[in-house]
C-alpha positions as CSV (number, residue, x, y, z in Angstrom):
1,X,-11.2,3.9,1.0
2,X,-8.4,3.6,3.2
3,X,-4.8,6.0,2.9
4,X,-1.8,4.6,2.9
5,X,0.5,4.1,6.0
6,X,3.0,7.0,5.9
7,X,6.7,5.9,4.9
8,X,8.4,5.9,8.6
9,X,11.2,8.4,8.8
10,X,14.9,7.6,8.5
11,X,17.9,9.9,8.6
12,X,19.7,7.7,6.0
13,X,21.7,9.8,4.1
14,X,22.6,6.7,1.5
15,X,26.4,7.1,3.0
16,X,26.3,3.6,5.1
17,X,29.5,3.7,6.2
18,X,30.5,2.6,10.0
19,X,33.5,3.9,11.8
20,X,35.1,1.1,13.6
21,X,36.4,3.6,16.6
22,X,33.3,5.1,17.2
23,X,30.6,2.4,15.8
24,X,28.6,5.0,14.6
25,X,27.4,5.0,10.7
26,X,29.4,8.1,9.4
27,X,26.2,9.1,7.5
28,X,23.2,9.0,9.6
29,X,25.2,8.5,13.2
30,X,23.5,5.8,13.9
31,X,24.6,2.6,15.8
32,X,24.6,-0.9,14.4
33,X,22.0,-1.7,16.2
34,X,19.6,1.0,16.2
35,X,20.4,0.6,12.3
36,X,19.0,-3.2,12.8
37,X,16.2,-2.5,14.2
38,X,15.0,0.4,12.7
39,X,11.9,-1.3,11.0
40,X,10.8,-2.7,14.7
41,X,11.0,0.6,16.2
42,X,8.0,3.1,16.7
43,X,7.5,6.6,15.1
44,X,8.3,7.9,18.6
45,X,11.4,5.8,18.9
46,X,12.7,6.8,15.6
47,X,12.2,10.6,16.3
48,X,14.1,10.4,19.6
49,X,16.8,8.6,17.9
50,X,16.6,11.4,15.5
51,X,16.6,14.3,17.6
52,X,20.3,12.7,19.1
53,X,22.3,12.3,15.6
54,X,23.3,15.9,15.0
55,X,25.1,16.0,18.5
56,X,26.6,12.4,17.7
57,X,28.0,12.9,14.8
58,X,29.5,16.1,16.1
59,X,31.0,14.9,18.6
60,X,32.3,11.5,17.0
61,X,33.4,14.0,14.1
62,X,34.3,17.3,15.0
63,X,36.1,18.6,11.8
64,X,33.9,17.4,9.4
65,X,31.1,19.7,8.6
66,X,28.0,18.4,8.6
67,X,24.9,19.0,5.9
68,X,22.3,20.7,7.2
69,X,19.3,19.1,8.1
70,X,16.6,17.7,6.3
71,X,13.3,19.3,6.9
């Protein structure tokens, strides 16, 4: 019997929302394109994506408090 194929992370927050001076989701801090090819991407792709977001949305937004992050 075979497992089933882990969902693939996302830092979607379900707040799609991009900011037209920065071109960054204000969610997730994503760019349109890494948004677009998200599916295409590999596990290690995503994760060092990932690992960038907190500092990007920090710096693209530095009065807005951000939610802590999900483990």
């Amino acid at each position: 019997m075979t497992q089933p194929r882990p969902k693939p992370s996302s830092p979607c927050t379900k707040l799609c929302l991009l900011d037209a001076a920065t071109g960054l989701c204000e969610g997730c801090g994503r760019t349109r394109d890494e948004i677009a090819l998200w599916g295409s991407m590999s596990e290690p792709q995503r994760r060092a994506v990932m690992a960038t977001l907190d500092a990007r949305l920090r710096n693209a937004f530095p009065t807005r408090a951000l939610a802590p992050a999900a483990s």
